[in-house]
Each structure stands twice: as structure tokens, then as C-alpha cells.
C-alpha positions in Angstrom: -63.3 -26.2 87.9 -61.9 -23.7 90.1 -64.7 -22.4 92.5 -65.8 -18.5 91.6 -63.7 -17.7 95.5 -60.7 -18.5 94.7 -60.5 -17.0 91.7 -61.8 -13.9 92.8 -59.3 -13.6 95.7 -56.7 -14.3 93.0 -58.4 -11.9 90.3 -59.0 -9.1 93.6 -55.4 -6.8 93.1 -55.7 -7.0 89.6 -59.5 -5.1 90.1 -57.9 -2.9 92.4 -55.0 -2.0 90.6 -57.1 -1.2 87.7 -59.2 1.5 90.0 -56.3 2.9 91.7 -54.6 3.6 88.2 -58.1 4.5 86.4 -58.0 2.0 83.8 -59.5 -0.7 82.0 -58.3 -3.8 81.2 -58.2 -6.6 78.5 -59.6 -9.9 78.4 -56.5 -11.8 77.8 -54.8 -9.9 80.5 -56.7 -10.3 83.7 -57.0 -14.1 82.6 -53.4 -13.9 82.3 -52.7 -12.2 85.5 -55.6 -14.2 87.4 -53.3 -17.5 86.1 -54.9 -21.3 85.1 -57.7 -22.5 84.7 -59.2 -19.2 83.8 -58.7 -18.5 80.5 -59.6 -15.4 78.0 -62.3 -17.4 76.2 -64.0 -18.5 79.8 -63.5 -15.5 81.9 -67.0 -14.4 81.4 -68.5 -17.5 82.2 -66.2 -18.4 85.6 -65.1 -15.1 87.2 -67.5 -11.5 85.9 -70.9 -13.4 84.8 -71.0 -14.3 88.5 -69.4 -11.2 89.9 -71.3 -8.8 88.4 -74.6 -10.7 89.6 -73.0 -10.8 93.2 -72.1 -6.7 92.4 -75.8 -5.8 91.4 -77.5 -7.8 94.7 -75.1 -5.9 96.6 -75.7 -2.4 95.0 -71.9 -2.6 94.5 -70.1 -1.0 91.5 -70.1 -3.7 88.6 -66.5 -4.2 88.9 -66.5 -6.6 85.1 -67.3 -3.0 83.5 -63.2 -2.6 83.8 -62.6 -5.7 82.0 -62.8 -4.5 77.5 -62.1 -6.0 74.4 -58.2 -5.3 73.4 -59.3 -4.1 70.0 -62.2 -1.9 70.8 -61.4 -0.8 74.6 -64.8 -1.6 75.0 -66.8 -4.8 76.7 -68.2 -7.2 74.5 -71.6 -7.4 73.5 -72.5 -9.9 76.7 -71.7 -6.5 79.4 -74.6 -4.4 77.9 -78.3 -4.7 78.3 -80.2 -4.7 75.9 -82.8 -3.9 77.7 -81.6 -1.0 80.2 -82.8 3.0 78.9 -80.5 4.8 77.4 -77.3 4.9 75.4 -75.4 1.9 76.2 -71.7 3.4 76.0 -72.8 5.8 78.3 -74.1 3.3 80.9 -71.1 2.0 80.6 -69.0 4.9 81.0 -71.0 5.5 83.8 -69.9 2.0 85.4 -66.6 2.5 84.8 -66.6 5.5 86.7 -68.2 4.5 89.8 -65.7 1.8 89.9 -62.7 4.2 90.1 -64.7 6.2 92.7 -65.5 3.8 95.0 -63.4 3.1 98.0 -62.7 -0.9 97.5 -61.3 -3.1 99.9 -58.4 -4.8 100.1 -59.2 -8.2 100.3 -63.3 -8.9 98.0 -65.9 -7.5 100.2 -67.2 -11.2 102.1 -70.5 -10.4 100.4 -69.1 -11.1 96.7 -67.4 -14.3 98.1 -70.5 -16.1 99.2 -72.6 -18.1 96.6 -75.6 -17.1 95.3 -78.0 -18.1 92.8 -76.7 -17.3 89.6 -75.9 -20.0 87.7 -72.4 -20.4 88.6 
């Protein structure tokens, strides 16, 4: 398997393309622009499970809020909490924007790179 790094580093101008242009995207498409071995059906499991554990320690915005089903334009059930007050499309809306407002890097913040204990 392709360690969580290099696919972020790979996955990183897709993110901030999305922010610059205030959009989401699809499933199918960042694990088509990210390229083999990540796939649609694993992205959650090998590139924004881990991220958006390594977004939250950081106090980061959860940069996997961008990434929505092509049907509904929404994440799948996995991004929301279940647990967390509130209305969850608003949450989420709420994600989304602090992701288009924050100033990113260009390269992943060094933080996001290193491994943490997360189950990946």
C-alpha cells in the first residue's frame, strides 16, 4: 500500500485547487486525479480517514469536508458525526467554509505528513 505521505503530497494541488476555486469535489475524481492505487471505493480508508484525524489534532480545517458524493454533492454518511450537536449539513457547511478561508500551503503543512495514531 501506498503510505498516507505520498499520497497526500500527490492528493495536496487537488485540495488546493478546490479552495482556491471554492468547490467541492467528487469521490471518483480526486481518486482519479490523485492516480493508482487509490481508488474511489478506498479513498476514505487510505487518504481523508487519516487526514481528517491529522486535521482535527492539529486544529486545522478538515480538508475531506471538500471531497462529496457525485449524486448528492454531499459526503457520505462516514464524514458526519453522529454524535456532534447540531444539524449535521450545517456542520458541514461550516467545514467547507473554513476550508475555502483558510490560507493553505503549498506543499501539506509537515504536521499532516507525520504519522499518528489513527489506525492508518
Amino acid at each position: 500500500m501506498t503510505p498516507f505521505a505520498d499520497l497526500l503530497r500527490r492528493a495536496w494541488p487537488v485540495f488546493l485547487e478546490a479552495t482556491r476555486m471554492r468547490r467541492t469535489l467528487s469521490y471518483s475524481e480526486l481518486a482519479g486525479r490523485v492516480g493508482p492505487p487509490l481508488t474511489a471505493r478506498a479513498v476514505h480508508r487510505q487518504l481523508l480517514n487519516p487526514l481528517s484525524a491529522r486535521c482535527r489534532r492539529w486544529g486545522l480545517p478538515d480538508l475531506p469536508a471538500l471531497v462529496v458524493r457525485k449524486g448528492s454533492g454531499i459526503p457520505g454518511a462516514g464524514w458526519f458525526d453522529p454524535a456532534e450537536p447540531g444539524d449535521p449539513l450545517d456542520r458541514w457547511a461550516e467545514a467547507v467554509a473554513r476550508c475555502y478561508q483558510h490560507r493553505w500551503p503549498r506543499s501539506p503543512d509537515p504536521r499532516l505528513l507525520v504519522d499518528i495514531d489513527d489506525g492508518s
